[in-house]
NUBATOR-908423 format. One line per 4 residues: for each residue z, y, x of C-alpha. Coordinates in nm, 2 decimals. Layout:
REM residues N
Z:Y:X; ...
END
This chain:
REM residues 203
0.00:0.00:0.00; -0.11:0.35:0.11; 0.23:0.58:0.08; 0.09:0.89:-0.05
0.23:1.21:0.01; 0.30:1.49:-0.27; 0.34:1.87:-0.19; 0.49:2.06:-0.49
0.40:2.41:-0.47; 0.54:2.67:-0.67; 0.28:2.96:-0.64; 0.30:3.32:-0.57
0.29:3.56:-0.82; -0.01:3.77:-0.87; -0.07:4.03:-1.13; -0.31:4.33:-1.21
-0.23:4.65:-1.18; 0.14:4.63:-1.10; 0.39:4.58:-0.87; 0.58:4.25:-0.99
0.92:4.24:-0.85; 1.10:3.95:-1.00; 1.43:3.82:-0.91; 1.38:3.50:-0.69
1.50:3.21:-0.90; 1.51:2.87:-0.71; 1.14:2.65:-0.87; 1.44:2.40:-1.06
1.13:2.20:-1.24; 1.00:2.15:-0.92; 1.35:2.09:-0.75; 1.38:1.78:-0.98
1.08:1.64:-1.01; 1.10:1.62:-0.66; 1.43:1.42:-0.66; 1.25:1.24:-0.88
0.97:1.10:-0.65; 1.20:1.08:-0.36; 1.46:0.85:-0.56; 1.14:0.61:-0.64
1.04:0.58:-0.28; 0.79:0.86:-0.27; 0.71:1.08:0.06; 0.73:1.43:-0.10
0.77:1.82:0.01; 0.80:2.13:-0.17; 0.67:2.49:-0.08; 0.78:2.73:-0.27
0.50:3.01:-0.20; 0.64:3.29:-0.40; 1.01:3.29:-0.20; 1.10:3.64:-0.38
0.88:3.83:-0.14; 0.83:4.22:-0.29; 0.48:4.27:-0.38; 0.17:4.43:-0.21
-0.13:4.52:-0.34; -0.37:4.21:-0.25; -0.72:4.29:-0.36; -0.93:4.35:-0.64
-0.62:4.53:-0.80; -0.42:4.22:-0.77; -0.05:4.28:-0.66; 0.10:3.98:-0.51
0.49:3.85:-0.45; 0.42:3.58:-0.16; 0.27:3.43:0.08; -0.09:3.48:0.15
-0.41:3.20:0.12; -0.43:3.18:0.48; -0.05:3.10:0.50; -0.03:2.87:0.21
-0.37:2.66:0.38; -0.18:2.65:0.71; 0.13:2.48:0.53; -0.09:2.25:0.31
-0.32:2.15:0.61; 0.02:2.09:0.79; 0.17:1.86:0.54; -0.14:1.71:0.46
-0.10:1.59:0.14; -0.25:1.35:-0.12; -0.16:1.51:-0.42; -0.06:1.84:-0.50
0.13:1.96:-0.79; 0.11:2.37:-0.88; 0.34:2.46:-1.15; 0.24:2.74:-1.38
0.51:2.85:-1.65; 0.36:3.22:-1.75; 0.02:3.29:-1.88; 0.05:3.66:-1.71
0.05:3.49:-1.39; -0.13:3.22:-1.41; -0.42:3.34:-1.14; -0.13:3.25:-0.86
-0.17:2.92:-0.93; -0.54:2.87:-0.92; -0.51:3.06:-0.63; -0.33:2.77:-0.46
-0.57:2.58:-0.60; -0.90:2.70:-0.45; -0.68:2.74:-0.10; -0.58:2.34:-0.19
-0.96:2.22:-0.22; -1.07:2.42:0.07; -0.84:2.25:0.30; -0.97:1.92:0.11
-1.20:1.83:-0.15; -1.00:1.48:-0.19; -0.66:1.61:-0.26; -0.54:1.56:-0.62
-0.45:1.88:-0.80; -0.24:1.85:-1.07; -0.12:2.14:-1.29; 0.20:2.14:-1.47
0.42:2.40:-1.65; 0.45:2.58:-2.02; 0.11:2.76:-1.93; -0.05:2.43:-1.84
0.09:2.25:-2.13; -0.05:2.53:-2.38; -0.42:2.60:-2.25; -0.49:2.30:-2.10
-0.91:2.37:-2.16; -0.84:2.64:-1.98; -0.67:2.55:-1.72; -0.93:2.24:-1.66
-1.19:2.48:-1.69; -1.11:2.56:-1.32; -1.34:2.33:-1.12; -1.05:2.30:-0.83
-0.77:2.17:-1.10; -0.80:1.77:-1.16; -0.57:1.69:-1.40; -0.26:1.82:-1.63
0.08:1.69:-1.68; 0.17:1.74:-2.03; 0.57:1.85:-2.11; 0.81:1.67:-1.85
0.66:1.61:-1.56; 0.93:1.31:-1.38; 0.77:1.01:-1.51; 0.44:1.11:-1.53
0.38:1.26:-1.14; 0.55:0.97:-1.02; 0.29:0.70:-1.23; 0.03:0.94:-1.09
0.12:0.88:-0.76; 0.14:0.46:-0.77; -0.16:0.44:-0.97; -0.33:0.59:-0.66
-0.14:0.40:-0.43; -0.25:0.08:-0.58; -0.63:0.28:-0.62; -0.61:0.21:-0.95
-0.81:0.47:-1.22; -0.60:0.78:-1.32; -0.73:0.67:-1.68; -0.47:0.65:-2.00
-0.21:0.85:-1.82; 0.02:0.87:-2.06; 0.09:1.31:-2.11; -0.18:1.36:-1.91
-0.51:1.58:-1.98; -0.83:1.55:-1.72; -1.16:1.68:-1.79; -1.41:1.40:-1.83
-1.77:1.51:-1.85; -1.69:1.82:-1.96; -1.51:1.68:-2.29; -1.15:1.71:-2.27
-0.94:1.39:-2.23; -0.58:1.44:-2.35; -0.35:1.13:-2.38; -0.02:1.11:-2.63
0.31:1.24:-2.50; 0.55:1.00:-2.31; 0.88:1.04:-2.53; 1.13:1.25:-2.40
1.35:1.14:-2.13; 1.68:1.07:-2.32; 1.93:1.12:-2.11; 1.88:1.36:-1.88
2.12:1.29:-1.63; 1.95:0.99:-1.56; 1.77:1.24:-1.34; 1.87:1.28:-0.98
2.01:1.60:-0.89; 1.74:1.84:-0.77; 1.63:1.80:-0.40; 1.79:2.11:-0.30
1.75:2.04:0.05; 1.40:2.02:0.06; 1.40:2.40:0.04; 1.58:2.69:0.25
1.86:2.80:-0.05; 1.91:3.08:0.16; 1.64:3.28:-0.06; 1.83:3.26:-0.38
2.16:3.33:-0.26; 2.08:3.69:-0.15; 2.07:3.93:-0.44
END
């Protein structure tokens, strides 16, 4: 079996026409989906690629609180990853994330992008009308990354997914919600460590 690595990135924010200065809040969804993967055996990092940085104007208009392209390719070229996993809550900033996208591709066609997240959940046609995004994780994402992952480990289709939506042909293919996990505290506690805290703690 092929381990297959999973980088979790919680993009920058970008928005038009002004300055967005948002209090850093640690990426919790993507803290515990991580602890998730790493309790089932899975090789996983996180990047958190907004890290409460004050915002500058980009281009085009754009302000952006983060890191740039060029620094989020040099992380994900350095991880290397098989899959990567954006999470994308607001609508208002939803260009961050198919930011990381493009920058994701670039490095390598092959990687798996996966989209997760209110937004993502909400306009999924949308969101799979960006050539660079491959699939979407409908609701909770714990179960369904982590049967992502081993169905590529075993190189088995990324078909029937259950909460998943991929574009096929054009048409969109959405497959029924997994219920609910129960009881959350089932959950492992988020992977704090996988991230300098050290951000959130300064207000």
């Amino acid at each position: 079996n092929d381990r297959m690595k999973t980088l979790l990135i919680n993009p920058p924010f970008v928005r038009y026409g002004e300055k967005v200065d948002i209090h850093a809040e640690e990426p919790l969804g993507l803290l515990y989906l991580a602890a998730y993967l790493r309790e089932n055996n899975k090789d996983v990092a996180l990047l958190d690629a907004y890290q409460g940085k004050p915002s500058i104007l980009d281009h085009d208009g754009f302000y952006r609180s983060g890191l740039s392209d060029q620094e989020i390719e040099e992380k994900v070229n350095e991880y290397s990853p098989d899959v990567v996993g954006i999470t994308c809550m607001f609508s208002i900033f939803s260009k961050g994330a198919h930011d990381v996208a493009k920058v994701v591709k670039k490095v390598s066609k092959d990687i798996l992008v996966v989209f997760g997240g209110v937004h993502s959940s909400s306009f999924t046609n949308l969101v799979l009308s960006d050539k660079n995004v491959d699939m979407v994780v409908l609701g909770e994402g714990e179960e369904t990354l982590l049967e992502i992952v081993e169905k590529l480990e075993t190189k088995e289709p990324l078909t029937g997914i259950q909460s998943t939506a991929v574009k096929n042909n054009g048409t969109l293919l959405s497959h029924p919600h997994r219920p609910l996990i129960k009881d959350l505290d089932t959950l492992p506690i988020p992977a704090r460590d996988l991230l300098g805290m050290s951000t959130y703690l300064n207000d």
